[in-house]
TITI-841196 format. One record per residue: x, z, y of N, C-alpha, C in turn. Coordinates in steps of 0.2 Angstrom, whole numbers, padded with zeros to 4 digits, always signed. Layout:
<nodes>
XZYXZYXZY
...
</nodes>
This chain:
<nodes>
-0045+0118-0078-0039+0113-0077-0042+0108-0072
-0038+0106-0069-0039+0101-0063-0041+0095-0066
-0045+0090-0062-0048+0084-0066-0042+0077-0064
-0040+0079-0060-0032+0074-0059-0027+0077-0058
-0023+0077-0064-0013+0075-0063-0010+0073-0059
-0012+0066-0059-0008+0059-0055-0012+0057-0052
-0009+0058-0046-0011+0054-0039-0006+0049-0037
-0010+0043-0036-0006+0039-0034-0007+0034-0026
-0001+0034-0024-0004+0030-0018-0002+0025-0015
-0005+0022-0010-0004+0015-0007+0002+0016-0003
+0006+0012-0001+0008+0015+0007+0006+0012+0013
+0005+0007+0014+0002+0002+0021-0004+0003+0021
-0008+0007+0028-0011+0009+0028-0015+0014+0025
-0010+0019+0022-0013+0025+0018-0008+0032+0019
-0002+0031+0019+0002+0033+0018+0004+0032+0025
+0007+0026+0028+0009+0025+0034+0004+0019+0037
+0005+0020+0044+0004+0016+0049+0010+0010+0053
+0008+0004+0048+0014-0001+0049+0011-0008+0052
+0007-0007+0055+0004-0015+0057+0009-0017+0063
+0012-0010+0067+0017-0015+0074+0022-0020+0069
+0025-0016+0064+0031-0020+0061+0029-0026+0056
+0024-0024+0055+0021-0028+0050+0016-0035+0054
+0015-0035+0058+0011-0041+0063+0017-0043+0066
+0022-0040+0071+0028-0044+0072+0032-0046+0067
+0033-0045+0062+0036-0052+0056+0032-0056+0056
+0026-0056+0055+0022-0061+0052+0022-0066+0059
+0021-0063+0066+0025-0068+0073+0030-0072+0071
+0035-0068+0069+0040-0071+0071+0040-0077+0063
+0037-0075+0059+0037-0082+0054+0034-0089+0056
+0029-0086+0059+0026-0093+0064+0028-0096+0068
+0032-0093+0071+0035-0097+0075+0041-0098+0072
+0045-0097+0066+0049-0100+0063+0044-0106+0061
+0040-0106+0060+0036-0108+0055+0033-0117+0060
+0033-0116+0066+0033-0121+0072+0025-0118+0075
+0022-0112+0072+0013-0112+0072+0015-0108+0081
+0008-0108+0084+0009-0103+0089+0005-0098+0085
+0009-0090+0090+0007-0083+0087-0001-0083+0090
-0002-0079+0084-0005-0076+0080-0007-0068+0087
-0014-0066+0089-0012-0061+0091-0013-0056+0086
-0012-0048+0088-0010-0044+0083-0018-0042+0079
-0023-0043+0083-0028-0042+0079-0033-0046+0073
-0030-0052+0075-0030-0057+0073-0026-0057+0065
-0019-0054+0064-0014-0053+0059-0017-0045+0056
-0022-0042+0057-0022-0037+0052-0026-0038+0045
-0026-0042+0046-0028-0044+0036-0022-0043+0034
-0016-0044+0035-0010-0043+0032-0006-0038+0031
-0008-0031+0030-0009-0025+0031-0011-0023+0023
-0006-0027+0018-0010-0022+0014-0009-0026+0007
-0012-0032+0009-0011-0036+0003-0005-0043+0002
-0002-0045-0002+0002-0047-0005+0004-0054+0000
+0010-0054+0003+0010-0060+0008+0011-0066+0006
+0012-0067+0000+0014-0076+0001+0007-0076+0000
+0001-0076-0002-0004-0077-0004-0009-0077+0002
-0005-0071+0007-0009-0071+0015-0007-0074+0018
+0001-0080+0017+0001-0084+0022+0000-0093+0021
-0002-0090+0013-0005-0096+0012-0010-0100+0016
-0014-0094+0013-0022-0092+0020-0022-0096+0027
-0018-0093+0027-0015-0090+0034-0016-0097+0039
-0010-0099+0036-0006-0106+0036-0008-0112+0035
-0012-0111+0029-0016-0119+0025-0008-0119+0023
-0006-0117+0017+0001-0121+0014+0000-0120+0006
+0004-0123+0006+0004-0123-0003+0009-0116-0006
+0010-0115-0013+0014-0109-0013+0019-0109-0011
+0022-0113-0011+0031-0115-0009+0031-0111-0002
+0026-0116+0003+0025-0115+0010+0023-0107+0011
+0022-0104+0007+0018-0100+0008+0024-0092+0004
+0030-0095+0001+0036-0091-0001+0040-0091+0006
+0040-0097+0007+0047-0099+0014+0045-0093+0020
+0038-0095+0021+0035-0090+0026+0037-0085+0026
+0035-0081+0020+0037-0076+0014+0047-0072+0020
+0050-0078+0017+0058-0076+0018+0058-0077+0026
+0054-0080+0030+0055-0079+0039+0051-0074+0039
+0047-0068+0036+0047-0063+0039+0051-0060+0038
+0054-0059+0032+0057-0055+0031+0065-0056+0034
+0066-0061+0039+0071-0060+0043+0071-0056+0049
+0066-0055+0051+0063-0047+0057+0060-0044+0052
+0058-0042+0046+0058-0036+0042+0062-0031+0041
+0067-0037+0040+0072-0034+0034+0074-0027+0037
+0077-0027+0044+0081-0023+0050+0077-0019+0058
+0072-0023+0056+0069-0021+0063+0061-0018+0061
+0057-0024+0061+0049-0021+0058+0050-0015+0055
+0054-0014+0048+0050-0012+0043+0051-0002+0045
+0054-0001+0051+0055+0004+0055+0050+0005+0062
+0047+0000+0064+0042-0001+0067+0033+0002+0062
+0035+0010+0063+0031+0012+0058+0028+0019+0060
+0025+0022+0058+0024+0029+0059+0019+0031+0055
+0021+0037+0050+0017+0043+0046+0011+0044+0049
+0006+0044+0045-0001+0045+0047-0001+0054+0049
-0004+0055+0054-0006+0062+0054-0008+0066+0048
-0003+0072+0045-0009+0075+0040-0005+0074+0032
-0004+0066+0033-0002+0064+0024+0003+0069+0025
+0010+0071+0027+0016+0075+0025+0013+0082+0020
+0007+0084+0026+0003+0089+0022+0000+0091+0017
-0004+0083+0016-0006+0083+0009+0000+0082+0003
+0002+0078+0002+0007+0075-0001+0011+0084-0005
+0012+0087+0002+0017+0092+0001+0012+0098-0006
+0006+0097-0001+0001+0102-0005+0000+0100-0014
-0002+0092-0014-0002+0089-0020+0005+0091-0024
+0011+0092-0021+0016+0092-0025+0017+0100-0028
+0015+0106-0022+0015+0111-0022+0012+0114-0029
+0004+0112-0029+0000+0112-0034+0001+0111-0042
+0010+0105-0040+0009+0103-0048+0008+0096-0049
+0003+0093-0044+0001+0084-0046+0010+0082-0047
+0009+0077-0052+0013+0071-0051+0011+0066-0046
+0014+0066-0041+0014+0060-0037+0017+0053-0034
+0014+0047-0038+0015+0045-0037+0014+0038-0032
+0020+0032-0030+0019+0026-0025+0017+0021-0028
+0013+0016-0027+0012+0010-0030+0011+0006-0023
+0014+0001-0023+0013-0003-0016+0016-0009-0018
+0011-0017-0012+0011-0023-0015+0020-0024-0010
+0020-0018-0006+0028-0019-0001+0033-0021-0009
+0037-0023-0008+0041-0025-0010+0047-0018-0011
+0049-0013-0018+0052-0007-0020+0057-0007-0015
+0061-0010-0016+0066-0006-0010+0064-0004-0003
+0060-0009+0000+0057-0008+0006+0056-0001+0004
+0050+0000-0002+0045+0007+0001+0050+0011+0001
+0058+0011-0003+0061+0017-0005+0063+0019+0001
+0066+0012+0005+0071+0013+0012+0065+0019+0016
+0057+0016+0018+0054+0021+0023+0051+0028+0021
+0052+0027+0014+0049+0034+0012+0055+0037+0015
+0061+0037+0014+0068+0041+0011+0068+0043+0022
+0066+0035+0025+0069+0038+0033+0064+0044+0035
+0058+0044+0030+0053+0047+0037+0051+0053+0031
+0058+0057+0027+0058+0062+0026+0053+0062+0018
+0049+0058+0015+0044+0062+0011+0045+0058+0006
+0053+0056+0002+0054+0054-0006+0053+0057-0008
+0055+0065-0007+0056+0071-0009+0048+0075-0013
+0043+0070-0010+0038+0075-0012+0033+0067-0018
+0039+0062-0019+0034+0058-0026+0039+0058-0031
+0036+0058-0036+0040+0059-0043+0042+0052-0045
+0038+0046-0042+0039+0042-0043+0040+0035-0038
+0041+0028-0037+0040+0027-0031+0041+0019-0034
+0036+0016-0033+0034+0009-0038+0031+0002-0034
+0035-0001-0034+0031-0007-0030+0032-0014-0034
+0033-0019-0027+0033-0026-0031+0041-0027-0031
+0043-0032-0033+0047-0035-0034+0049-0041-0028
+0055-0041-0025+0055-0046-0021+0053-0053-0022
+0053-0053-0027+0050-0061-0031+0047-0060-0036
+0041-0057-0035+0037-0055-0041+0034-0048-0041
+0029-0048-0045+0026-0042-0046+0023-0041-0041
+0019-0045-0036+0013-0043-0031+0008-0040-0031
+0005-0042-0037-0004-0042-0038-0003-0033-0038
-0009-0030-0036-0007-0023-0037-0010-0022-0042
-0015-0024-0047-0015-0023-0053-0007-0021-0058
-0004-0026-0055+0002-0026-0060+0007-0020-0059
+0006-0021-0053+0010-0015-0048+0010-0007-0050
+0002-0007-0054-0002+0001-0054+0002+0000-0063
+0000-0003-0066+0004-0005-0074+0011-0003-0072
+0013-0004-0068+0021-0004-0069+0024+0002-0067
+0018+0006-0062+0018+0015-0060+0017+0019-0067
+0014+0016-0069+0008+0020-0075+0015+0020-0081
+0018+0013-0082+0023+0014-0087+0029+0017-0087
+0031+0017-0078+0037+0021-0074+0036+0029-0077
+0030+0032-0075+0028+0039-0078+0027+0041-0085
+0025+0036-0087+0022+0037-0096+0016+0041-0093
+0013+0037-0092+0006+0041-0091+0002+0036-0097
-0002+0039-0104-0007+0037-0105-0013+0039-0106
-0015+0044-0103-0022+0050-0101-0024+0043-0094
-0028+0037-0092-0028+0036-0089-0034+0039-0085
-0038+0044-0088-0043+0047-0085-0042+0054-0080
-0034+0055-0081-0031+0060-0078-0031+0057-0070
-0029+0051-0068-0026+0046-0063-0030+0047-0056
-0027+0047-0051-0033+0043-0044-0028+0039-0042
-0034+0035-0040-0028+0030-0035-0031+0030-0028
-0027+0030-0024-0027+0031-0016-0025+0024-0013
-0031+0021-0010-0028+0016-0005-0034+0012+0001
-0031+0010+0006-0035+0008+0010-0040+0002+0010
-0037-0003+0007-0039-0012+0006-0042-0011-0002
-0048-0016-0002-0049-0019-0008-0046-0020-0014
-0042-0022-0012-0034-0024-0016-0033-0017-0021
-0034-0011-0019-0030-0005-0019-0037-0004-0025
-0042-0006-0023-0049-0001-0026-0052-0006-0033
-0050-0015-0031-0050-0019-0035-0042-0018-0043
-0038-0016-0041-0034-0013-0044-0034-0007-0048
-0037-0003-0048-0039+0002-0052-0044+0001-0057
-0048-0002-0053-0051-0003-0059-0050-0008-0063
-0047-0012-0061-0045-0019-0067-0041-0015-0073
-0037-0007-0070-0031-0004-0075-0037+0001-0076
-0041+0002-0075-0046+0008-0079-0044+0016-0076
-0043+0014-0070-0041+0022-0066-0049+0023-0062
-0050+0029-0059-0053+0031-0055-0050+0030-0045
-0051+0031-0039-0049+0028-0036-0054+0030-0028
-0050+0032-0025-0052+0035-0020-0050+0029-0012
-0054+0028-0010-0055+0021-0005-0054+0026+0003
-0049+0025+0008-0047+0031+0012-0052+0026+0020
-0051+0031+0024-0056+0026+0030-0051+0026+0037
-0045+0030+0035-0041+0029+0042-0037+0023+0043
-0034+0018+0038-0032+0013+0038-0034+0009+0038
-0035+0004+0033-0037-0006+0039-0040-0008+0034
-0045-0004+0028-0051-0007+0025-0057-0004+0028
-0062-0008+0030-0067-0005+0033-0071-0002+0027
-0078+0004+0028-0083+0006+0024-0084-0001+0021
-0086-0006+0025-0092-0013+0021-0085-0015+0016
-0077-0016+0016-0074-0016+0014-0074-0014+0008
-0074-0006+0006-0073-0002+0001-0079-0003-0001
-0083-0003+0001-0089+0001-0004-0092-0009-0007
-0092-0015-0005-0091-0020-0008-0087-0021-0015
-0083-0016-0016-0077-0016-0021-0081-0011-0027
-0081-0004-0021-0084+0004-0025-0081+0008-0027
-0077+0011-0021-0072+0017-0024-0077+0023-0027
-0073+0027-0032-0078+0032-0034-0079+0039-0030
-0073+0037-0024-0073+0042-0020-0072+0040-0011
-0072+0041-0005-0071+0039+0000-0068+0046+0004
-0065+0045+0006-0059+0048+0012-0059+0048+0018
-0064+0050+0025-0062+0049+0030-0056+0051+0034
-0055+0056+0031-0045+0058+0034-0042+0060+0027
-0035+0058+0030-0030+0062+0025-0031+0067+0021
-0032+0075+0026-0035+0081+0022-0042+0077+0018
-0045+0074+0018-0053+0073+0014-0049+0073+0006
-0042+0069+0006-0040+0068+0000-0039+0073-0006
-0038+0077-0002-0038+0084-0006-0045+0086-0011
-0049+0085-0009-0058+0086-0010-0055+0086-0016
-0055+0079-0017-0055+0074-0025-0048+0075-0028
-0043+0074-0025-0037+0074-0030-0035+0083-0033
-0039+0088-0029-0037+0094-0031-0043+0098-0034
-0050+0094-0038-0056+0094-0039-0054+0096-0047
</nodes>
């Protein structure tokens, strides 16, 4: 018997490559915001983990300051950015193969649920997760909370069956907080010094690598 069931996975930078749509909201909130922009390499910490939080940072503002921001990006998210996207090479294939084999596959992401439904469904691959699990537009960001909320979506209580897939700290700190095992990927926008600071139990240079582990 295979040693994981359930795969789960991040979508921003894991799943998909979103930093065009997701650094131009984060522009346009700043200058909502009266800041000057931001250049785009400059806004890649935001790629991944929880934004009011990142523009608190960001920003120097209090949480308030740091929600408002929050609702200017998401006035160029809502319609434009969050299509400003594209499928990483490869994941279609895994995904497919994972689901071919039997895994239940699961999404968990700090995006906000509707979002991930709308881009999974545009770019063809709802079809291949059993489940599809995020934040709340007002809540529910911490990705700890996020993987709880995957975990209770499924009725999964084996949590030694589980992997989790993601590129940022955030994704590799969250596993473990919920007692999963977790696989840290290298084609997205956590670096090695990144991952291995945290300590995935596994590492991922591409897409197919995923398979190593989740098909082990």
């Amino acid at each position: 018997m295979a040693e994981f069931d359930y795969i789960l996975f991040d979508l921003d930078g894991t799943v998909s490559d979103s930093v065009e749509g997701i650094t131009n909201s984060v522009m346009h909130a700043e200058r909502r915001y009266g800041r000057p922009a931001s250049t785009r390499e400059e806004l890649l910490k935001f790629v991944g983990p929880p934004l009011a939080e990142m523009f608190e940072k960001h920003l120097g503002v209090d949480r308030e300051g740091g929600l408002l921001a929050v609702e200017y990006y998401r006035e160029y998210y809502n319609d434009k950015g969050i299509f400003e996207n594209r499928i990483y090479d490869g994941i279609e294939d895994v995904l497919k193969t994972l689901h071919d084999n039997g895994k239940t596959v699961l999404l968990a992401t700090s995006k906000p649920e509707v979002y991930a439904v709308r881009i999974l469904e545009h770019f063809g691959l709802a079809q291949y997760f059993d489940h599809i699990c995020g934040a709340l537009l007002h809540g529910r960001t911490d990705k700890a909370e996020v993987i709880e909320y995957a975990l209770s979506t499924a009725g999964i209580i084996d949590r030694n069956r589980f992997l989790m897939v993601g590129d940022r700290m955030h994704d590799i700190l969250g596993a473990k907080k919920t007692g999963l095992r977790s696989c840290g990927v290298l084609f997205g926008y956590g670096s090695l010094e990144e991952l291995n600071e945290i300590g995935p139990d596994f590492i991922a240079e591409t897409p197919m690598d995923i398979l190593k582990f989740a098909l082990m």
